[in-house]
mmCIF file of the C-alpha atoms, coordinates in Angstrom:
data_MODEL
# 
_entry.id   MODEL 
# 
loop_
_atom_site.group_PDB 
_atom_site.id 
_atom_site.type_symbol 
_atom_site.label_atom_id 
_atom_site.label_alt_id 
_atom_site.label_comp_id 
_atom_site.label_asym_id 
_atom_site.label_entity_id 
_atom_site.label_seq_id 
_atom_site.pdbx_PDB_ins_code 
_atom_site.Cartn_x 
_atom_site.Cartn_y 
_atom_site.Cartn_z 
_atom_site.occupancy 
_atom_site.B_iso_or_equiv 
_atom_site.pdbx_formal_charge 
_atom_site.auth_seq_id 
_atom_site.auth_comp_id 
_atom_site.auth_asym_id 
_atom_site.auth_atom_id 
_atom_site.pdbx_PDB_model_num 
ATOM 1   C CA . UNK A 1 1   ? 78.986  84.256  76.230  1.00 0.00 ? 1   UNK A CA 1 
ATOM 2   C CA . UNK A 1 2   ? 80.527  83.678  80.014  1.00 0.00 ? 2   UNK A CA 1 
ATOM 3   C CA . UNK A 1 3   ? 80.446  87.407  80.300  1.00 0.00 ? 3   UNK A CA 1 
ATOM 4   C CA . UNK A 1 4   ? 76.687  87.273  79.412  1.00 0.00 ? 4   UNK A CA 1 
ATOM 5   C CA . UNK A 1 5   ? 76.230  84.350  81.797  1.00 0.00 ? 5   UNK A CA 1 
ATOM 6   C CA . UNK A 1 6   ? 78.026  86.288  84.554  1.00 0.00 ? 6   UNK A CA 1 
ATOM 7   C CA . UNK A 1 7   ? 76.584  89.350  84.807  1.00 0.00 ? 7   UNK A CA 1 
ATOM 8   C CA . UNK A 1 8   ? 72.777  87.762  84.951  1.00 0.00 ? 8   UNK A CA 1 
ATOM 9   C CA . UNK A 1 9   ? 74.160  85.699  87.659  1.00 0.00 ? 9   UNK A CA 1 
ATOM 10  C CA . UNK A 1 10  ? 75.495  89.184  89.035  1.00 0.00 ? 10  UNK A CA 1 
ATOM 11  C CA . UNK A 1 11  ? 71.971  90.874  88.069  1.00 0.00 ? 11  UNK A CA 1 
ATOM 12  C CA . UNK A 1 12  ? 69.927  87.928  90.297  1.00 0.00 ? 12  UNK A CA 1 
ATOM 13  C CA . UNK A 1 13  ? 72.455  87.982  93.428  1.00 0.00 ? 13  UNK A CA 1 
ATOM 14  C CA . UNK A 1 14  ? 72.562  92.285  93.054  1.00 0.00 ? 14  UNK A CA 1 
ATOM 15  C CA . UNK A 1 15  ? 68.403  91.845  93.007  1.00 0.00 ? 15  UNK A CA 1 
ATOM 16  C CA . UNK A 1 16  ? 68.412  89.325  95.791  1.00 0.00 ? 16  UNK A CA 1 
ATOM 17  C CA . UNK A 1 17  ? 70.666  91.587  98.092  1.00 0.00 ? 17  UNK A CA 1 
ATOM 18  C CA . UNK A 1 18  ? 68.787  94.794  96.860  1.00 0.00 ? 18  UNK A CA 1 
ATOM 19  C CA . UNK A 1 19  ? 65.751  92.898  98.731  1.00 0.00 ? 19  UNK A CA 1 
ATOM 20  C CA . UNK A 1 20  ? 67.913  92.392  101.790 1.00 0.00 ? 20  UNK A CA 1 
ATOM 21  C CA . UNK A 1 21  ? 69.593  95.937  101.966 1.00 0.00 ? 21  UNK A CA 1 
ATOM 22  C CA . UNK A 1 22  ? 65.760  97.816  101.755 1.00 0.00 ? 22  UNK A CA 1 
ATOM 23  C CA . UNK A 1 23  ? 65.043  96.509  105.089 1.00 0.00 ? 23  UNK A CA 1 
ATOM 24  C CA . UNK A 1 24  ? 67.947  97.931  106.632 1.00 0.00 ? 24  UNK A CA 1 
ATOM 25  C CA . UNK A 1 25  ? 67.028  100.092 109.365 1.00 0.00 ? 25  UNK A CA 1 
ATOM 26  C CA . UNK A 1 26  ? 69.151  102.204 112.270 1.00 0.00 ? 26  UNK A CA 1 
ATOM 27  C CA . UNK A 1 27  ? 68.133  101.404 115.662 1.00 0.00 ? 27  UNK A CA 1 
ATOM 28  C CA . UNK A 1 28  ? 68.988  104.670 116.587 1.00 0.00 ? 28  UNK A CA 1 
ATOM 29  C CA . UNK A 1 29  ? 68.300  107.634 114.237 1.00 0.00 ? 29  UNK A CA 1 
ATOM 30  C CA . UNK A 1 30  ? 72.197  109.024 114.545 1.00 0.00 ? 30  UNK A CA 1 
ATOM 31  C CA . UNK A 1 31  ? 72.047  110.198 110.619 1.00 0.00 ? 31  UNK A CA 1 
ATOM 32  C CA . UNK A 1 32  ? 68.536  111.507 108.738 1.00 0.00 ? 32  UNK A CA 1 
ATOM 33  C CA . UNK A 1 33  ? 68.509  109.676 105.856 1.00 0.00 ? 33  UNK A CA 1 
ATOM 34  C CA . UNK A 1 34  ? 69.731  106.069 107.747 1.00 0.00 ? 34  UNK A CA 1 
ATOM 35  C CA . UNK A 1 35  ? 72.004  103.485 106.752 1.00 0.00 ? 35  UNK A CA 1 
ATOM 36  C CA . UNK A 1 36  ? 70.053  102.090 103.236 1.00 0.00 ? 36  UNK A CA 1 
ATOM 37  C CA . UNK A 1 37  ? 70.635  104.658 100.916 1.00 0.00 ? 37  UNK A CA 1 
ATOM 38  C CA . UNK A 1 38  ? 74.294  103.494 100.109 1.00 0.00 ? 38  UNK A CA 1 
ATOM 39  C CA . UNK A 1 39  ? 73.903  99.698  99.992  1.00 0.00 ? 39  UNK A CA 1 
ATOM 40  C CA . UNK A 1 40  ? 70.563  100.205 97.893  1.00 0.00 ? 40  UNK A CA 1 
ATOM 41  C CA . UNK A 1 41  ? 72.536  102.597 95.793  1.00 0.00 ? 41  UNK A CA 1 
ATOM 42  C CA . UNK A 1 42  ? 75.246  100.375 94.514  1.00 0.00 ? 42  UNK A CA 1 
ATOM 43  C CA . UNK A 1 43  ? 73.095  97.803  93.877  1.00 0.00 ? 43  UNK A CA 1 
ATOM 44  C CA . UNK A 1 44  ? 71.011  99.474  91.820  1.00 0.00 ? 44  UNK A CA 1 
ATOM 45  C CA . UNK A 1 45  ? 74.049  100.300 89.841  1.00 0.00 ? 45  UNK A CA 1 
ATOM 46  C CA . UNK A 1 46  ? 75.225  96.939  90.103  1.00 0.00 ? 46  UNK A CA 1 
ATOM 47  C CA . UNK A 1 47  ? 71.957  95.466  88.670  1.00 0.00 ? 47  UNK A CA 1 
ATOM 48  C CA . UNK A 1 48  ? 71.729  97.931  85.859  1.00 0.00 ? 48  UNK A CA 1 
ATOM 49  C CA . UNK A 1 49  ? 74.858  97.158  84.317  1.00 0.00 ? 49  UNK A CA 1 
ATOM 50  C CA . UNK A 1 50  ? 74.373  93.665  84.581  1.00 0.00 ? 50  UNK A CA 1 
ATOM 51  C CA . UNK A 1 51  ? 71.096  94.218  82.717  1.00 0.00 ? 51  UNK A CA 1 
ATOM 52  C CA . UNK A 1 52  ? 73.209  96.174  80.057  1.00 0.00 ? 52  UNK A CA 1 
ATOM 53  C CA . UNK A 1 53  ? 76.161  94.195  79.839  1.00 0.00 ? 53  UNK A CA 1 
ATOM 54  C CA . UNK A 1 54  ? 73.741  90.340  80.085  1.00 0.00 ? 54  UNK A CA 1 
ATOM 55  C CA . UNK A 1 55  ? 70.933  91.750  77.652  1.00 0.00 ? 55  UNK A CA 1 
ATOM 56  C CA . UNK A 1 56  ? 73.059  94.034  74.645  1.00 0.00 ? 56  UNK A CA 1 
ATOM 57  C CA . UNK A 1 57  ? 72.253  93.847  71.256  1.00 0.00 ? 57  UNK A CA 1 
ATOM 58  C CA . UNK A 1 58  ? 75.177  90.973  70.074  1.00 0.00 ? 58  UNK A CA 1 
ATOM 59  C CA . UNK A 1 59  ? 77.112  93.311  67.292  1.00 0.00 ? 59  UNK A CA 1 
ATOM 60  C CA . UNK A 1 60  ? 77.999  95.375  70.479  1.00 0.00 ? 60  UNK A CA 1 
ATOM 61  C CA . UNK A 1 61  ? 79.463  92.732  71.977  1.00 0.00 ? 61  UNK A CA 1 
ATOM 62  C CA . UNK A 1 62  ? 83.238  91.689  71.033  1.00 0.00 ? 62  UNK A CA 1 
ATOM 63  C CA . UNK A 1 63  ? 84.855  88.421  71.691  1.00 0.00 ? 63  UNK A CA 1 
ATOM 64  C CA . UNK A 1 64  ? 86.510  88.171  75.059  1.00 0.00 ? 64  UNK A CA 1 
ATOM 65  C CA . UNK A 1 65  ? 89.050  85.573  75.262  1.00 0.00 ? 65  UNK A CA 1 
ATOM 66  C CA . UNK A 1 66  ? 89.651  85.558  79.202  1.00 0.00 ? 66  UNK A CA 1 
ATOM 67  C CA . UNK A 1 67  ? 92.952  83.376  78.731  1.00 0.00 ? 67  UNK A CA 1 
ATOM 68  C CA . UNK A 1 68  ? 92.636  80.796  81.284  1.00 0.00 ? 68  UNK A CA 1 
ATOM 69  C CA . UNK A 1 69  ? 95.129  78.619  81.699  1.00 0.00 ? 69  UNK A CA 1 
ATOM 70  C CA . UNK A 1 70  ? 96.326  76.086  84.718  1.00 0.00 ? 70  UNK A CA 1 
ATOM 71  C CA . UNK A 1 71  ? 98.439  78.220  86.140  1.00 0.00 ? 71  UNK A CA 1 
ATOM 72  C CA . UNK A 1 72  ? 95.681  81.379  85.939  1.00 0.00 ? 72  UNK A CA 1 
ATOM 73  C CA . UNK A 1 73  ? 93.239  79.003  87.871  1.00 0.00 ? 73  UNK A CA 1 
ATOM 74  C CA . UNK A 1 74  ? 95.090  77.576  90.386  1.00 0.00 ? 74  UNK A CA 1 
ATOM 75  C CA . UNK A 1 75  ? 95.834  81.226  91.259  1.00 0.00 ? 75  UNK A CA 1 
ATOM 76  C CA . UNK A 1 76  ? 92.039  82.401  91.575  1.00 0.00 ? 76  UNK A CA 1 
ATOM 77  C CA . UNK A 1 77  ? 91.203  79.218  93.315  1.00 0.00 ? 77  UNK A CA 1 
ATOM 78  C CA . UNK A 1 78  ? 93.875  79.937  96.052  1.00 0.00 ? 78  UNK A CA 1 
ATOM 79  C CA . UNK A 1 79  ? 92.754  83.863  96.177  1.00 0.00 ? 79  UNK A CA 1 
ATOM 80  C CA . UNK A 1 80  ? 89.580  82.693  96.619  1.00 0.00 ? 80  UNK A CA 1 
ATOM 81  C CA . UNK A 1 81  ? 90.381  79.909  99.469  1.00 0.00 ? 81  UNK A CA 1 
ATOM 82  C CA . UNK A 1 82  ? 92.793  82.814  101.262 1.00 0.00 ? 82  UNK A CA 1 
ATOM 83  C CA . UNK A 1 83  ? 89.675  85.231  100.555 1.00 0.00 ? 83  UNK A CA 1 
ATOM 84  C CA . UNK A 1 84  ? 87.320  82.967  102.743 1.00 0.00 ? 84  UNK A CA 1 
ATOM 85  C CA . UNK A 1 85  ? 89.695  82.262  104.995 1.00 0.00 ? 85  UNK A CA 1 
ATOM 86  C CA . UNK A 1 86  ? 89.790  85.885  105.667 1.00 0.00 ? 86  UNK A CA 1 
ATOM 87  C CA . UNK A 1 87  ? 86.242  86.256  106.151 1.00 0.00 ? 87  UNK A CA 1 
ATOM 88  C CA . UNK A 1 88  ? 86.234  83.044  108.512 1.00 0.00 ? 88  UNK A CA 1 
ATOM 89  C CA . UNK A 1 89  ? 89.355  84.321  110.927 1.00 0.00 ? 89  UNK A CA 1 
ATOM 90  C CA . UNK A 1 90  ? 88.688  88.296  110.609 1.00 0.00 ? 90  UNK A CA 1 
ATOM 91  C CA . UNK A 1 91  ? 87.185  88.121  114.184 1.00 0.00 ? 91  UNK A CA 1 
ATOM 92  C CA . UNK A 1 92  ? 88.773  84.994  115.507 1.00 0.00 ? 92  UNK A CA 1 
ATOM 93  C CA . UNK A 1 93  ? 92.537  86.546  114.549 1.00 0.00 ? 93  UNK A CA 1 
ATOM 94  C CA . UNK A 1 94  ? 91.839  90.038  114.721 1.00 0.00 ? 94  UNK A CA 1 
ATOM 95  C CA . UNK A 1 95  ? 91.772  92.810  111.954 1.00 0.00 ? 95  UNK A CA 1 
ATOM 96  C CA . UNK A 1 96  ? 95.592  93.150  111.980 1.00 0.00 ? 96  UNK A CA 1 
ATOM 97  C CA . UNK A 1 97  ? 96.864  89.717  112.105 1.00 0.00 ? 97  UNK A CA 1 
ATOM 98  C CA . UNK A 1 98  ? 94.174  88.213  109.359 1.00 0.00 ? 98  UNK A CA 1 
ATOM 99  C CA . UNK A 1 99  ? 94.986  91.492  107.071 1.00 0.00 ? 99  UNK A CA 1 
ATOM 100 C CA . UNK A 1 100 ? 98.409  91.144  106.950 1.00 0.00 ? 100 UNK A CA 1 
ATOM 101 C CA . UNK A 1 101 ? 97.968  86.783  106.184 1.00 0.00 ? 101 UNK A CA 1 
ATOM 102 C CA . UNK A 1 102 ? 95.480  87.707  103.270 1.00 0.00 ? 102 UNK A CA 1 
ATOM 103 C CA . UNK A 1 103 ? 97.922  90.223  101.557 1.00 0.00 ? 103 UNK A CA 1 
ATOM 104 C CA . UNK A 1 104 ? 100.774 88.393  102.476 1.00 0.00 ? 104 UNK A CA 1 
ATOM 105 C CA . UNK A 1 105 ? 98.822  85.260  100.549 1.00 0.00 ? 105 UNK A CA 1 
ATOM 106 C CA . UNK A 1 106 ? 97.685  87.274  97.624  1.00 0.00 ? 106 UNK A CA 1 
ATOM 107 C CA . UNK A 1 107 ? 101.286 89.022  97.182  1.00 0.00 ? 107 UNK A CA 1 
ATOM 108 C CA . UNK A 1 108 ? 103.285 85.900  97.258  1.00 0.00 ? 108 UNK A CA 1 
ATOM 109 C CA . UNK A 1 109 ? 100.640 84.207  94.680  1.00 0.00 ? 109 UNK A CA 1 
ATOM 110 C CA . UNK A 1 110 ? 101.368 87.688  92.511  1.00 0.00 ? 110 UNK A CA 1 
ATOM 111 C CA . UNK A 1 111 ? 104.858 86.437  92.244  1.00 0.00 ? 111 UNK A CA 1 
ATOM 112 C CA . UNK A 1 112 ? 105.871 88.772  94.933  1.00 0.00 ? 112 UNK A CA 1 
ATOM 113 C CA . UNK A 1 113 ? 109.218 88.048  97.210  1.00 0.00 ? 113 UNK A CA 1 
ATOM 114 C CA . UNK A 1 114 ? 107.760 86.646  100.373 1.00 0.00 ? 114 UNK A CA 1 
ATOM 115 C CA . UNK A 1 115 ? 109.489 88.888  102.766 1.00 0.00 ? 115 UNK A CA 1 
ATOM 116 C CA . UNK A 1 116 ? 108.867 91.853  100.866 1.00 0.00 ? 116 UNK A CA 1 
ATOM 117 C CA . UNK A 1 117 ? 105.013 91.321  100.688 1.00 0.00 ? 117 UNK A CA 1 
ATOM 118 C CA . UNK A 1 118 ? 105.184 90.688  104.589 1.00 0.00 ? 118 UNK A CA 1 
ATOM 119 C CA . UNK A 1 119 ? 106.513 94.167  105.507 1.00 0.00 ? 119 UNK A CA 1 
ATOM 120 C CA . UNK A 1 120 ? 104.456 95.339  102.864 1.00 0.00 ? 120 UNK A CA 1 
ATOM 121 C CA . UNK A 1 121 ? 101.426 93.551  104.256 1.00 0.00 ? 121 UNK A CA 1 
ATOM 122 C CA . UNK A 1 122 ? 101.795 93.994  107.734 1.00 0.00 ? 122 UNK A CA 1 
ATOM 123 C CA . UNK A 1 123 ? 102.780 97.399  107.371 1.00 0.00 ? 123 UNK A CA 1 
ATOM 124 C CA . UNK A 1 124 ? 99.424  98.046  105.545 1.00 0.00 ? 124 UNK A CA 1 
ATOM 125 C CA . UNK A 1 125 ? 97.410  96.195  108.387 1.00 0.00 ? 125 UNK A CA 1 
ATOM 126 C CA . UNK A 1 126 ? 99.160  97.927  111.148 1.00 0.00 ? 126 UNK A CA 1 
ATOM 127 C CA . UNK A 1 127 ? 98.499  101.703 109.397 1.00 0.00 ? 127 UNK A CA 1 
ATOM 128 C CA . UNK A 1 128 ? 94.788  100.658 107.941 1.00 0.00 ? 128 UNK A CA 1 
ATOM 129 C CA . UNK A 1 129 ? 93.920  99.764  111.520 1.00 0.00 ? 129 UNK A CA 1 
ATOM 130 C CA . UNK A 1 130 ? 95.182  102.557 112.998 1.00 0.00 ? 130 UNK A CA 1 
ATOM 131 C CA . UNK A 1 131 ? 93.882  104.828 110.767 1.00 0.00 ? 131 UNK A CA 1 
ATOM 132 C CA . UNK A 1 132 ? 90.601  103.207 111.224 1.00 0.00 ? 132 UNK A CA 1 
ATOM 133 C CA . UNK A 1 133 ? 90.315  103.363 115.000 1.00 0.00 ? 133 UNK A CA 1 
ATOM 134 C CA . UNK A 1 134 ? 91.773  106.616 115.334 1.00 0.00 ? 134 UNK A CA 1 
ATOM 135 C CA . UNK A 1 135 ? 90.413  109.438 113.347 1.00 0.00 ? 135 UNK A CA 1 
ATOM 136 C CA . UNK A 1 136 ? 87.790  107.286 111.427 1.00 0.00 ? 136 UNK A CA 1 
ATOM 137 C CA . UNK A 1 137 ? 86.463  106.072 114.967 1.00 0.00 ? 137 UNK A CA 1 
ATOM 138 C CA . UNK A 1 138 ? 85.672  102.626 113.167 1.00 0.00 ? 138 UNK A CA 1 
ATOM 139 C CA . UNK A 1 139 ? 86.592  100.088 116.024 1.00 0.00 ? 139 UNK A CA 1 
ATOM 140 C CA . UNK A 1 140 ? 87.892  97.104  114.387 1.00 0.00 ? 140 UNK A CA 1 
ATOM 141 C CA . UNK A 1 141 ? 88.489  93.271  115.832 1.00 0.00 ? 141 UNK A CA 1 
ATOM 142 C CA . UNK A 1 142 ? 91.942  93.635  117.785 1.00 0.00 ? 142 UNK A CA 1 
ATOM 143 C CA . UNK A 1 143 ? 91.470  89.266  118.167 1.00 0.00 ? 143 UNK A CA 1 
ATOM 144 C CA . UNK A 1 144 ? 94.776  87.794  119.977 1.00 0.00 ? 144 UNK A CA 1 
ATOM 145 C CA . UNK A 1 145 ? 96.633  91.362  120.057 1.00 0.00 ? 145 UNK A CA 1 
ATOM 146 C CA . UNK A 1 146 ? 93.846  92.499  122.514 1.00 0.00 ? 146 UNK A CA 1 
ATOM 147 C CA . UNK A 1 147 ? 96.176  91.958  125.448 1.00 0.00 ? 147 UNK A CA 1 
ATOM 148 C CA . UNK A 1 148 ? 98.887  93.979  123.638 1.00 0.00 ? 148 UNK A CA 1 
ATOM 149 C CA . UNK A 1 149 ? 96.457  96.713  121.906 1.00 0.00 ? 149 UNK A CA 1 
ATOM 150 C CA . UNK A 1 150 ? 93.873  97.187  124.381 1.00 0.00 ? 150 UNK A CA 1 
# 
């Protein structure tokens, strides 16, 4: 039953957004089809299996027992609070600096060895961005490393 209740609440907000994302419009025409297609795409998808999963026929459906337990919650809370704290400081702190916090967050709540998921995170932010602003030419926000990045 939750994953009925889910995926209509996933069918309204994909509907909702699917609203939003048809207005999108390029100032300036840099690509002939514009920047809608993809967002309107994947929410289309997104609302059709919603529909299927929210409105199937019950003997297709099998009992899922999602296991949730204290520690299981208190996990997904604190991914979610590090998730909008991400969102909040991505500009403030800067793409590589708030990239390397969130997976440093998420791999230490995975049972990961702090130090471990630090190289591992901040070695991930530092190549992502660099990647990104090099041969993807997708500036991201360098936030309190400006001075040092440029």
């Amino acid at each position: 039953m939750v994953d009925r209740i889910f995926s209509g609440l996933m069918l309204v907000v994909s509907l909702i957004l699917l609203v939003m994302a048809w207005g999108y419009t390029a100032p300036i025409s840099y690509d002939p089809i514009g920047p809608r297609p993809y967002p309107v795409m994947l929410l289309v998808l997104l609302a059709v299996l919603s529909a299927v999963i929210a409105f199937r026929p019950a003997k297709l459906a099998e009992k899922i027992e999602l296991g949730l337990n204290k520690p299981i919650i208190k996990n997904l809370a604190f991914c979610t609070i590090a998730m909008t704290l991400y969102a909040v400081l991505f500009e403030v702190l800067g793409y590589i600096v708030a990239t390397t916090l969130m997976a440093w967050a998420v791999g230490v709540l995975f049972d990961g060895k702090w130090h471990k998921a630090l190289i591992a995170s901040l070695v991930m932010a530092v190549g992502t961005y660099y990647l990104f602003n090099g041969p993807l030419e997708v500036s991201l926000p360098a936030g309190i490393l400006k001075p040092i990045l440029g």
